[in-house]
C-alpha positions as CSV (number, residue, x, y, z in Angstrom):
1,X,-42.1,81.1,-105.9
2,X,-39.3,80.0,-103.9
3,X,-41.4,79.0,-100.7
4,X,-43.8,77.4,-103.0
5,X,-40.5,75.5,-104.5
6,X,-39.6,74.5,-101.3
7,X,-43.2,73.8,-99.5
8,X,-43.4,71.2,-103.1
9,X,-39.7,70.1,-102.6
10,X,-40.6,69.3,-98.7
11,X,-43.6,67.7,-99.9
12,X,-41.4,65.5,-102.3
13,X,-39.1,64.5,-99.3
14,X,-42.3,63.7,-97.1
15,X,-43.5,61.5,-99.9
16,X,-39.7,60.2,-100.5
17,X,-39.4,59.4,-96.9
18,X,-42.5,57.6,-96.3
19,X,-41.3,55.5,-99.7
20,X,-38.6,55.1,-97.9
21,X,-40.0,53.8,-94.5
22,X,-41.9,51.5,-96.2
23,X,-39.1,49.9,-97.8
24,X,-37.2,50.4,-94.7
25,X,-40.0,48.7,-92.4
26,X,-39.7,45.0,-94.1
27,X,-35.8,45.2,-93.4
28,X,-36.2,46.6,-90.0
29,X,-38.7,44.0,-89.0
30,X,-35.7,41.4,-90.7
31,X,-33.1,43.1,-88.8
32,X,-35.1,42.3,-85.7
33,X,-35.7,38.5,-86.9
34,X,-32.2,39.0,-87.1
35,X,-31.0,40.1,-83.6
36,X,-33.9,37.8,-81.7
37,X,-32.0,34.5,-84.1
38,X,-28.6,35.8,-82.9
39,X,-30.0,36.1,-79.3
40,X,-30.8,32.7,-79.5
41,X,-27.7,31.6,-81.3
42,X,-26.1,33.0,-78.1
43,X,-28.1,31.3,-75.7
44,X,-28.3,27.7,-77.5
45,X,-24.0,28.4,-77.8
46,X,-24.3,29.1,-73.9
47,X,-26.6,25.8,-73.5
48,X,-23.8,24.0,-75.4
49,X,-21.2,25.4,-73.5
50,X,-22.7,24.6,-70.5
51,X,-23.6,21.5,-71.5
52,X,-20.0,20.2,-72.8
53,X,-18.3,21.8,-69.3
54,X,-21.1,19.4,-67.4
55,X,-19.8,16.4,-70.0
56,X,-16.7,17.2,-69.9
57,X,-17.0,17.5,-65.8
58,X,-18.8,13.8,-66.1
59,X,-16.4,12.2,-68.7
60,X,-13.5,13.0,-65.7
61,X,-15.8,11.6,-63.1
62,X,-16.3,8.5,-64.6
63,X,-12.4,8.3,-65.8
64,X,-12.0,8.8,-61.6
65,X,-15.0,5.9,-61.2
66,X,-13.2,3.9,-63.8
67,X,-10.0,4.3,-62.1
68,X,-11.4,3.3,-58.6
69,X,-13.3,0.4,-60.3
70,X,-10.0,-0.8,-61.2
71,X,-8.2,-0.2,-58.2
72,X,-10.9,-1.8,-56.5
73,X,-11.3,-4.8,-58.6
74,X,-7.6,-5.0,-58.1
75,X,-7.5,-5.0,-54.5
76,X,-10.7,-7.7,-54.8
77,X,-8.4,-10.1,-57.1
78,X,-5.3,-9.7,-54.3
79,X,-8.1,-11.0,-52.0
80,X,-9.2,-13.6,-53.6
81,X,-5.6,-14.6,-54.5
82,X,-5.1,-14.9,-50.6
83,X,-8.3,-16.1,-49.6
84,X,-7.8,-19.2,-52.1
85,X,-4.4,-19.5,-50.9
86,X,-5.6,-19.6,-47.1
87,X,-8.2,-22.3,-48.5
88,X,-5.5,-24.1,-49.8
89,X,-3.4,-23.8,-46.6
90,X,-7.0,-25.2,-44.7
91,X,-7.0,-27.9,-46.7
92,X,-3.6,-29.1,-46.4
93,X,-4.1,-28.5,-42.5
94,X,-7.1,-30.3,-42.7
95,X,-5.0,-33.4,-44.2
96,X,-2.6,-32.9,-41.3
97,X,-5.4,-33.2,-39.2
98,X,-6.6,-36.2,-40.7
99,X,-3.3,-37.8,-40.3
100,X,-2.6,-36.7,-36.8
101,X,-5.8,-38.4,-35.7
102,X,-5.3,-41.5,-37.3
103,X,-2.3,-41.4,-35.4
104,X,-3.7,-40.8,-32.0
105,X,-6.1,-43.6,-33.0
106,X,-3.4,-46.3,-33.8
107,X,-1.5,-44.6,-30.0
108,X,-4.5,-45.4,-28.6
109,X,-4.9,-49.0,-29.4
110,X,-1.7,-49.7,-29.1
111,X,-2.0,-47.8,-25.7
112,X,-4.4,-50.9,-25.1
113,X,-2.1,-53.5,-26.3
114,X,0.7,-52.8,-24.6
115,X,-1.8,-52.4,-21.1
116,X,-2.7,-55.6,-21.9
117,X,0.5,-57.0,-22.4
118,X,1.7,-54.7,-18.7
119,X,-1.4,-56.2,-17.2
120,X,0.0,-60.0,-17.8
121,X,3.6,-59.4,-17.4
122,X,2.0,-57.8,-13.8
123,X,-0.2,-61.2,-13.4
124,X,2.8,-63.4,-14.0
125,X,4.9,-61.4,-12.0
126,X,2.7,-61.5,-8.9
127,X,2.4,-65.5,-9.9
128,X,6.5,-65.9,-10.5
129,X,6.6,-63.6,-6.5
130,X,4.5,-65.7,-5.1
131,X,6.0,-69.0,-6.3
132,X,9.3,-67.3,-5.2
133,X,8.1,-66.7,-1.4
134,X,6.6,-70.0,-1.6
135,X,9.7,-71.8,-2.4
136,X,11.7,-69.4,-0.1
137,X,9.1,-70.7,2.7
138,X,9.6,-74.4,1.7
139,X,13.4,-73.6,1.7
140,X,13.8,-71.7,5.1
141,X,11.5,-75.0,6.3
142,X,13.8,-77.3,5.0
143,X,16.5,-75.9,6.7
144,X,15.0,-75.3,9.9
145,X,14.7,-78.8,9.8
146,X,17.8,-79.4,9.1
147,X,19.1,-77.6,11.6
């Protein structure tokens, strides 16, 4: 009876056992629900990982673009500062310009005035030298005459 007991008794267990699997196979087919979620937990934490290194990366670029920007926009109003300036200085040399021209111009016709004026004090002298010789001949006459 004893190997009867235990041939039932193994029976039992087979019959336990596959009970068993069956209840087990729902959770086993969870637990592998389970691990493939957590697989993809990992990877989508990698993805975010990945992706706030590659933001983070970015955000310091564009603080380094924002920088230059400034730097450059700074350099652009110093420019500006001195091109306006240099216009300023243009114009006021311009004005000089102006002025200095108008000044030649006035030179210039007094240049011709005072030619004019040359050219007759010229005329009259030439008309006073030859009235001089003239009288100096008459005179040199007279006295050759007189002598």
């Amino acid at each position: 009876m004893e190997v009867e007991d235990l041939h039932l008794c193994c029976v039992d267990m087979k019959a336990e056992a596959a009970i068993a699997q069956e209840q087990v196979a729902p959770l086993v087919a969870r637990v592998k629900e389970l691990e493939e979620e957590l697989t993809q937990v990992a990877s989508d934490q990698d993805t975010f990982r990945s992706r706030a290194k590659e933001a983070t990366a970015s955000a310091k670029l564009e603080k380094e673009a924002s920088k230059a920007a400034e730097a450059s926009r700074v350099e652009v109003q110093g420019w500006k500062e001195k091109a306006e300036a240099s216009w300023v200085e243009a114009q006021c040399w311009e004005e000089k310009a102006k002025e200095l021209e108008k000044e030649v111009t006035r030179a210039a016709e007094a240049s011709v005035v005072v030619q004019a004026v040359l050219e007759a004090e010229i005329k009259e002298h030439n008309a006073l030298q030859s009235v001089a010789r003239t009288v100096c001949e008459a005179l040199e006459s007279v006295l050759e005459s007189l002598a």
